[in-house]
Backbone as XML, in Angstrom:
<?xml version="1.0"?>
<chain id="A" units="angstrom">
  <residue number="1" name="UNK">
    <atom name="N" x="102.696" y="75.139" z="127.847"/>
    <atom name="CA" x="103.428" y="76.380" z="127.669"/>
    <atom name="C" x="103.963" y="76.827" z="129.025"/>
  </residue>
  <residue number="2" name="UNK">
    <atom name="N" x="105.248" y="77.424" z="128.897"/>
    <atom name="CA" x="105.853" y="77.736" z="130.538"/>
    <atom name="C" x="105.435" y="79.216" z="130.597"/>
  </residue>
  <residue number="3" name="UNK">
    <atom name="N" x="105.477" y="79.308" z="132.104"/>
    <atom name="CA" x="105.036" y="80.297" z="132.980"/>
    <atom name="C" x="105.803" y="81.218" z="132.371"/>
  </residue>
  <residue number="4" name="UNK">
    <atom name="N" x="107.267" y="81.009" z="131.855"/>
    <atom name="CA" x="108.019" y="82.711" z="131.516"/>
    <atom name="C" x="107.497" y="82.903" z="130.458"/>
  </residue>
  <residue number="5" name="UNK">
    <atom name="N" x="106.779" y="82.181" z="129.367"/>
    <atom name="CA" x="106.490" y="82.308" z="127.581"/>
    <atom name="C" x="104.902" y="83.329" z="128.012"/>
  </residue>
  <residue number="6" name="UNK">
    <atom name="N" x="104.096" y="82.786" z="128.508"/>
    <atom name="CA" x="103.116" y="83.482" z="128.909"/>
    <atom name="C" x="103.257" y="84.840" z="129.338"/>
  </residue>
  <residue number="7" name="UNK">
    <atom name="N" x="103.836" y="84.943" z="130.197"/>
    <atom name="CA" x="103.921" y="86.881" z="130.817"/>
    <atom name="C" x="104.533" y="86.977" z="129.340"/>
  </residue>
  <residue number="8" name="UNK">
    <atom name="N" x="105.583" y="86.782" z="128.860"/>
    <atom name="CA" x="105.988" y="86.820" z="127.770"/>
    <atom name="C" x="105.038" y="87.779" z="126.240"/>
  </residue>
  <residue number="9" name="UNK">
    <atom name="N" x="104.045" y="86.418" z="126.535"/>
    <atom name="CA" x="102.721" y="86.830" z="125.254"/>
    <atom name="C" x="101.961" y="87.733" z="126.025"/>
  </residue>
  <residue number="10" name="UNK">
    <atom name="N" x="101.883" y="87.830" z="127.140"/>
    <atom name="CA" x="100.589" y="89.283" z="127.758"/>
    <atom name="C" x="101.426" y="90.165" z="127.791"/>
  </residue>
  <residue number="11" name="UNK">
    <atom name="N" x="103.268" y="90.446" z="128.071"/>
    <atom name="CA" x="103.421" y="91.718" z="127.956"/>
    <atom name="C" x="103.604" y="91.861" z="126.158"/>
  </residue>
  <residue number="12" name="UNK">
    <atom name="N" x="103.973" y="91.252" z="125.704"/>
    <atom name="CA" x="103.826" y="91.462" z="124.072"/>
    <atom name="C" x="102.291" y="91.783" z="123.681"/>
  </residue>
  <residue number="13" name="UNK">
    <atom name="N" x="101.405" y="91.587" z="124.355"/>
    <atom name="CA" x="100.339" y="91.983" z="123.692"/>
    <atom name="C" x="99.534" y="93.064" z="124.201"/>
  </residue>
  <residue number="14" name="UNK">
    <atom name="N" x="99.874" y="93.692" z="125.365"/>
    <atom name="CA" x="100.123" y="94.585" z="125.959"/>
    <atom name="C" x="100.898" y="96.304" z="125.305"/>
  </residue>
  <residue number="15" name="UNK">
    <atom name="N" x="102.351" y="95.667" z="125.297"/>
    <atom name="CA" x="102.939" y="96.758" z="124.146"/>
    <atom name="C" x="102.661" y="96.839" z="122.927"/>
  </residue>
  <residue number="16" name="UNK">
    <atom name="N" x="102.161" y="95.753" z="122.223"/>
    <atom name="CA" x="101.814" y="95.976" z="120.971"/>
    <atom name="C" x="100.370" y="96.277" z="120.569"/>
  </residue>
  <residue number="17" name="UNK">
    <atom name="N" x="99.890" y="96.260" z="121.649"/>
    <atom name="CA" x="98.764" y="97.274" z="121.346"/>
    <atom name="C" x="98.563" y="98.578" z="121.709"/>
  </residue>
  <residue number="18" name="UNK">
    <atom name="N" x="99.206" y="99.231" z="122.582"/>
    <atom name="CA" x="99.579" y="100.252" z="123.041"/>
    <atom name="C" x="99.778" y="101.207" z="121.176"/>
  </residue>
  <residue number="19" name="UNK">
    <atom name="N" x="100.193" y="100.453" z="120.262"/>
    <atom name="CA" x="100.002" y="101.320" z="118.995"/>
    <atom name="C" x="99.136" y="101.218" z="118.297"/>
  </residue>
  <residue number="20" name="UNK">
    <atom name="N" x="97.853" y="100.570" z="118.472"/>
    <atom name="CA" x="96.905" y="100.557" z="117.755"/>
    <atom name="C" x="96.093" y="101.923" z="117.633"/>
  </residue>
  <residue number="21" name="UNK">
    <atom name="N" x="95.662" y="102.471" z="119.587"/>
    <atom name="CA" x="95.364" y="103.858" z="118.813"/>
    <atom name="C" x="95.765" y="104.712" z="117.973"/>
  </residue>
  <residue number="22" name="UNK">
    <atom name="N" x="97.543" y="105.020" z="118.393"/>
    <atom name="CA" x="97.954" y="106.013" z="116.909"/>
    <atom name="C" x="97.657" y="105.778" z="116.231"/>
  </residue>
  <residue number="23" name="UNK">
    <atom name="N" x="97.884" y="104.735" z="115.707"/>
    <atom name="CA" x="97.710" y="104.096" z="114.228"/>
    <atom name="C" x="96.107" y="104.199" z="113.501"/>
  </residue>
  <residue number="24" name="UNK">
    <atom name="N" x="95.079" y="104.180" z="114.659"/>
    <atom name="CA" x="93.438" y="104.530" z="114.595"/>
    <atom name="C" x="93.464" y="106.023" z="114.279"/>
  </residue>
  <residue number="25" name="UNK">
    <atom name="N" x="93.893" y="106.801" z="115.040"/>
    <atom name="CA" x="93.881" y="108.498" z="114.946"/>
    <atom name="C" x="94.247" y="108.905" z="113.717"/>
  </residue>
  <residue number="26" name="UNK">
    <atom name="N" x="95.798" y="108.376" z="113.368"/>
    <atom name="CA" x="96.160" y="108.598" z="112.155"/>
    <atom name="C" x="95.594" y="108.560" z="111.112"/>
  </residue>
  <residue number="27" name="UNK">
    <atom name="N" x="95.180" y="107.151" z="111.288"/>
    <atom name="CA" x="94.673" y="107.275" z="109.883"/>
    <atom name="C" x="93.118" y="107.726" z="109.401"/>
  </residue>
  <residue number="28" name="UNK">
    <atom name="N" x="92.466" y="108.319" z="111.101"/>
    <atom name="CA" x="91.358" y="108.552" z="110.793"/>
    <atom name="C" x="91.480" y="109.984" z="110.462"/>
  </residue>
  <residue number="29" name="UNK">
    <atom name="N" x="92.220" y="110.504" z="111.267"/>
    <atom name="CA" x="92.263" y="112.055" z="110.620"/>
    <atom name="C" x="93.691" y="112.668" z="109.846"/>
  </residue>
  <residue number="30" name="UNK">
    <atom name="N" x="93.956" y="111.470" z="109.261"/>
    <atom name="CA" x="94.490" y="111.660" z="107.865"/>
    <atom name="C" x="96.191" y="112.779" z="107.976"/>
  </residue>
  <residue number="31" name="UNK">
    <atom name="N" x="96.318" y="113.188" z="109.317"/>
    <atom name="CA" x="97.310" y="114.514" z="110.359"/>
    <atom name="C" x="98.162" y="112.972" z="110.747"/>
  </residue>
  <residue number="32" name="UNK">
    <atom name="N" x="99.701" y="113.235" z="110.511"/>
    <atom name="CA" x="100.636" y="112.956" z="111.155"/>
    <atom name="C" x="101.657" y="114.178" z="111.370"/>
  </residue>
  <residue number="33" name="UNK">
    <atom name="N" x="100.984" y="115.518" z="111.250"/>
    <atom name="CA" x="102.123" y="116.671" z="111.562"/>
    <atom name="C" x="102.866" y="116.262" z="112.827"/>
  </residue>
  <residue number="34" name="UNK">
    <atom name="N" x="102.098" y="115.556" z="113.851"/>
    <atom name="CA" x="102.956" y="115.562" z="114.955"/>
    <atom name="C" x="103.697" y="114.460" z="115.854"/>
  </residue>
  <residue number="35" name="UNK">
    <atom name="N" x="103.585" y="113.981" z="114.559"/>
    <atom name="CA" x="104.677" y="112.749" z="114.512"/>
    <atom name="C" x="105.606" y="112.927" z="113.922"/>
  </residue>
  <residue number="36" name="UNK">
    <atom name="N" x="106.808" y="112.293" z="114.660"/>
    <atom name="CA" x="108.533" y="111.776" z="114.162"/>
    <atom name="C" x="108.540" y="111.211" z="113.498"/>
  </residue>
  <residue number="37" name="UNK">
    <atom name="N" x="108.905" y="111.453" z="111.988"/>
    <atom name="CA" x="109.530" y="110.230" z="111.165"/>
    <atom name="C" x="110.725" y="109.675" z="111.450"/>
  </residue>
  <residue number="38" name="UNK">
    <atom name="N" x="111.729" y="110.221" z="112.313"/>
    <atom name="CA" x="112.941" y="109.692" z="112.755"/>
    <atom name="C" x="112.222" y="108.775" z="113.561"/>
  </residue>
  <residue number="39" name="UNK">
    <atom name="N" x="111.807" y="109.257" z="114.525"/>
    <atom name="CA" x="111.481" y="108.680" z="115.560"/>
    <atom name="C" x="110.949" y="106.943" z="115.264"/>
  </residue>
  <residue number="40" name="UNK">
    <atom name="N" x="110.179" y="106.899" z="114.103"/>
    <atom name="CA" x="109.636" y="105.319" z="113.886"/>
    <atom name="C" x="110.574" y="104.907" z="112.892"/>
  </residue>
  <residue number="41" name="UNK">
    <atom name="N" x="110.972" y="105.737" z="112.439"/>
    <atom name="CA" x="112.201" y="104.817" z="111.311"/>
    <atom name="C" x="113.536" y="104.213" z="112.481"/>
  </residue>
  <residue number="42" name="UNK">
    <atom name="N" x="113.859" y="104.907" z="113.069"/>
    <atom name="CA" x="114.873" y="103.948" z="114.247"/>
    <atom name="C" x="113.840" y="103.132" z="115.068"/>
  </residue>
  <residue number="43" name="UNK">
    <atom name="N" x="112.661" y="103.099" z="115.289"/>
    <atom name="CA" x="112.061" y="102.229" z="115.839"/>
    <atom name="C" x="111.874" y="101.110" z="115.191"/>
  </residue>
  <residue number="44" name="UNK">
    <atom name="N" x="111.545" y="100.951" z="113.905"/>
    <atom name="CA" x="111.270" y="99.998" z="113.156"/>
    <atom name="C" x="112.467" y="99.218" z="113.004"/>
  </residue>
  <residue number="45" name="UNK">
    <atom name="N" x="113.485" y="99.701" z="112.717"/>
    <atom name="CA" x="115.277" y="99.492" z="113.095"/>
    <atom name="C" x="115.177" y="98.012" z="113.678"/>
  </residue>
  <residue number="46" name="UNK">
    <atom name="N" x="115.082" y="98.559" z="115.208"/>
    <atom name="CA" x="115.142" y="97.866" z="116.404"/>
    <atom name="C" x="113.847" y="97.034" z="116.485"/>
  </residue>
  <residue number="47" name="UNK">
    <atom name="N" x="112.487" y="97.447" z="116.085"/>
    <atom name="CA" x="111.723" y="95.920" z="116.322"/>
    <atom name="C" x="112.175" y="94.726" z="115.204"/>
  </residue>
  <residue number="48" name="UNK">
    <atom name="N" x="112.949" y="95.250" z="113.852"/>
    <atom name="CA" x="113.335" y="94.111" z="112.883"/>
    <atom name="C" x="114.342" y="93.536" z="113.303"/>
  </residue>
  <residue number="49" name="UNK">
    <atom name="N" x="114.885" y="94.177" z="113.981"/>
    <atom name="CA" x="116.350" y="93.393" z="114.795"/>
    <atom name="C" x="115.820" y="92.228" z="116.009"/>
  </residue>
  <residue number="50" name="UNK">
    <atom name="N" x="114.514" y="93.508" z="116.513"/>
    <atom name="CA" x="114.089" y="92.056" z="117.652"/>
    <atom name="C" x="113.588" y="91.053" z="116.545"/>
  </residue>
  <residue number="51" name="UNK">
    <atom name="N" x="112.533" y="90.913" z="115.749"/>
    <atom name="CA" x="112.399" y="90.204" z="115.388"/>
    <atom name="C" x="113.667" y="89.293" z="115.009"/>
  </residue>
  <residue number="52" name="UNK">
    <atom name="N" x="114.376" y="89.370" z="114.525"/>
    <atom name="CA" x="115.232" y="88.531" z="114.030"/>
    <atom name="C" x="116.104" y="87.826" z="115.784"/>
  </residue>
  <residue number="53" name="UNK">
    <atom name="N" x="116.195" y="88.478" z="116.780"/>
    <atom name="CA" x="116.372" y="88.016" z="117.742"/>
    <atom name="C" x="115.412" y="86.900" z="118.014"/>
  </residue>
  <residue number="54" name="UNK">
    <atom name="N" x="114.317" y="87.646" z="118.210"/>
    <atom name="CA" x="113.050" y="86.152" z="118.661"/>
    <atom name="C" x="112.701" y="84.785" z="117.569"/>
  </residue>
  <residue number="55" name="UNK">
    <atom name="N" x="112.997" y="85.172" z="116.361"/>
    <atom name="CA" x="113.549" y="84.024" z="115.498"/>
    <atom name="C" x="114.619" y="83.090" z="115.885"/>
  </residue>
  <residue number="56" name="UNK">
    <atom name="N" x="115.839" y="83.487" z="115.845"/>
    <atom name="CA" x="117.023" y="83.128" z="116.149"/>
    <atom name="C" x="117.033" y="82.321" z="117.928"/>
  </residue>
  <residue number="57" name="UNK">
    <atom name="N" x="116.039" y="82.628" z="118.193"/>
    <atom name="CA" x="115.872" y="82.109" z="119.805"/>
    <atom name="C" x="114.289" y="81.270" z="120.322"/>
  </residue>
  <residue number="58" name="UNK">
    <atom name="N" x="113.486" y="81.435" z="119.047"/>
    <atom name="CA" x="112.533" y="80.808" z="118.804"/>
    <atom name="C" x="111.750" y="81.166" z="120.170"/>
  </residue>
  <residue number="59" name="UNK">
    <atom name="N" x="111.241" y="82.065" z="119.918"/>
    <atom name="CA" x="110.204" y="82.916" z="121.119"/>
    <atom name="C" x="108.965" y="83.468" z="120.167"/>
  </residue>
  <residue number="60" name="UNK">
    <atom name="N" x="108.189" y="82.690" z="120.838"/>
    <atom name="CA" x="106.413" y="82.895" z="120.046"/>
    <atom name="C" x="106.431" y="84.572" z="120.006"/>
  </residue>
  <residue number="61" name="UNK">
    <atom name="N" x="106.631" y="84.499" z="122.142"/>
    <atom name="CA" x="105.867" y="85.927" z="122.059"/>
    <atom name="C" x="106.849" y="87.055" z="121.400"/>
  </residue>
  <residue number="62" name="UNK">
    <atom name="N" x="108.613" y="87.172" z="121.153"/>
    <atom name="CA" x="109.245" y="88.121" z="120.926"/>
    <atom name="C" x="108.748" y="88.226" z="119.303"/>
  </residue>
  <residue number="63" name="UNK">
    <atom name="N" x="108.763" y="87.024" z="118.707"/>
    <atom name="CA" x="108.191" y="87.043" z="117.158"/>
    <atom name="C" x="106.849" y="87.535" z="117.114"/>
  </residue>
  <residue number="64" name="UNK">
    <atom name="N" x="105.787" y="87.279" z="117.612"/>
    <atom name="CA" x="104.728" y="87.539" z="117.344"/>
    <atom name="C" x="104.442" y="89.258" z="117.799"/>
  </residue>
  <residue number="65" name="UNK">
    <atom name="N" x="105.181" y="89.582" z="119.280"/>
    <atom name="CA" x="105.085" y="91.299" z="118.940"/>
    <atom name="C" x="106.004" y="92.161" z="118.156"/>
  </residue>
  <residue number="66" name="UNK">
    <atom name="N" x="106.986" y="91.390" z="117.263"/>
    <atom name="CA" x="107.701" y="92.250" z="117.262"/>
    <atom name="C" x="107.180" y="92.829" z="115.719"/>
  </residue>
  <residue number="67" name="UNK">
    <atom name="N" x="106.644" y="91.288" z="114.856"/>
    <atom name="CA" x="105.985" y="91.133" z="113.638"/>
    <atom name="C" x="104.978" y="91.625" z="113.519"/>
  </residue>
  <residue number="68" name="UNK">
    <atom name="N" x="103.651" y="92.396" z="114.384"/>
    <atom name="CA" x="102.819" y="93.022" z="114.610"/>
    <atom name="C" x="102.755" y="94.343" z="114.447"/>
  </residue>
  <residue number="69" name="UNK">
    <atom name="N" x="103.918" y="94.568" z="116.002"/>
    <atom name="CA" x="104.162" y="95.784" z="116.077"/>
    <atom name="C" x="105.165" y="96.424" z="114.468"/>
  </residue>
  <residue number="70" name="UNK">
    <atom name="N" x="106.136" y="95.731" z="114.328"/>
    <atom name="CA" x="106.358" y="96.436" z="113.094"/>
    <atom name="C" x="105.099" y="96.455" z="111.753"/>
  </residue>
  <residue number="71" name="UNK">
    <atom name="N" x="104.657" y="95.591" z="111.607"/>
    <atom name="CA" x="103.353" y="96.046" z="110.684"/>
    <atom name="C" x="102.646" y="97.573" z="110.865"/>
  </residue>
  <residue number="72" name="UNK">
    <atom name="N" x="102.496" y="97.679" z="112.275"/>
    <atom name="CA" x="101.697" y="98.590" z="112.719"/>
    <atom name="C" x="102.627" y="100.154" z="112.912"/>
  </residue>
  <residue number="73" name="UNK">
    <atom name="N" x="103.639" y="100.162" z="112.896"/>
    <atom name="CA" x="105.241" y="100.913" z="112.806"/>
    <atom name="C" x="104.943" y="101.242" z="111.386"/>
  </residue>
  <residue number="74" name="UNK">
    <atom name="N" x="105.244" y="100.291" z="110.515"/>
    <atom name="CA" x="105.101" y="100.543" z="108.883"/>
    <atom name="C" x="103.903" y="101.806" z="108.399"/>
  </residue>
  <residue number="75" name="UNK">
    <atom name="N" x="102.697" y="100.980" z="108.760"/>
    <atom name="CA" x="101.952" y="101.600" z="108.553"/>
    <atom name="C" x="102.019" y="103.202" z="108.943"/>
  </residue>
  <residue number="76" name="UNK">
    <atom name="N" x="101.917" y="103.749" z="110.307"/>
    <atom name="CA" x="102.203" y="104.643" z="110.379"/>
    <atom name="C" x="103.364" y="105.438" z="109.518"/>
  </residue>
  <residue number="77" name="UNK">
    <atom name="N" x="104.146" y="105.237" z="108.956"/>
    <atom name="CA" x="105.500" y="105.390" z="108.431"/>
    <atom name="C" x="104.779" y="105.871" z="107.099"/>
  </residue>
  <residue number="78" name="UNK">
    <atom name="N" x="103.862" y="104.806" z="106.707"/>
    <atom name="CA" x="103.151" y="105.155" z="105.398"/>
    <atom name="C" x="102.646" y="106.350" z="105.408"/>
  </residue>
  <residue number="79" name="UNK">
    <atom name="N" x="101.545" y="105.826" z="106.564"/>
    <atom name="CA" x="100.704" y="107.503" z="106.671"/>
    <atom name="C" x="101.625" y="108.938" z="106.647"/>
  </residue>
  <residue number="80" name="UNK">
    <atom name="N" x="102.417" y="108.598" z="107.424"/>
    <atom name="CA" x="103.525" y="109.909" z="107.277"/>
    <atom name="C" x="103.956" y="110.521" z="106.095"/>
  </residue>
  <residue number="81" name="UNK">
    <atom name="N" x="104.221" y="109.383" z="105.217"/>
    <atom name="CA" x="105.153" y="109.820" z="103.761"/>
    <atom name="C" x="103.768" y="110.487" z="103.131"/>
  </residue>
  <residue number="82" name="UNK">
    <atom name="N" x="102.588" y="109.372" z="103.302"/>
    <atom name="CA" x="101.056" y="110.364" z="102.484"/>
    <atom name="C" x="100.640" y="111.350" z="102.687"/>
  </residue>
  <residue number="83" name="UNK">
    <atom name="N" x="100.972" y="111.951" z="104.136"/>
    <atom name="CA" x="100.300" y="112.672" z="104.916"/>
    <atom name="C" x="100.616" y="113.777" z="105.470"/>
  </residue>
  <residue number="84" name="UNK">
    <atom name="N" x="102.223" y="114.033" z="105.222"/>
    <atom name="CA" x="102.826" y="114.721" z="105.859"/>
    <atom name="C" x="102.515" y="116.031" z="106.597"/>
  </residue>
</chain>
């Protein structure tokens, strides 16, 4: 594996965990009052677009955070619509 794919997968795994706490808080205390639903619906936008970039260019790490992080995007999105 080359030296650029690597920083590659540590900063992808890096930012894409950076949403795991929200996503912990949320759904532990059941409160997304103070969250943007704009805000992750244009986000989700743009990580499906990356994804389809890191497909189209065959990049582990752009596919693998982008497919994560939007899971983890979704989810929150969910909690929002349940939770409002």
């Amino acid at each position: 594996m080359e030296t650029l794919e690597i920083i590659g997968l540590v900063a992808a795994t890096l930012t894409t965990s950076s949403f795991v706490p929200q996503v912990y808080k949320t759904w532990k205390h059941k409160s997304t009052r103070d969250i943007s639903l704009t805000m992750y619906l244009v986000f989700i936008v743009g990580t499906v677009l990356w994804l389809y970039y890191g497909i189209q260019h065959d990049s582990l790490a752009i596919i693998l955070a982008n497919a994560i992080t939007g899971l983890l995007v979704l989810f929150v999105i969910i909690l929002k619509l349940k939770y409002p």
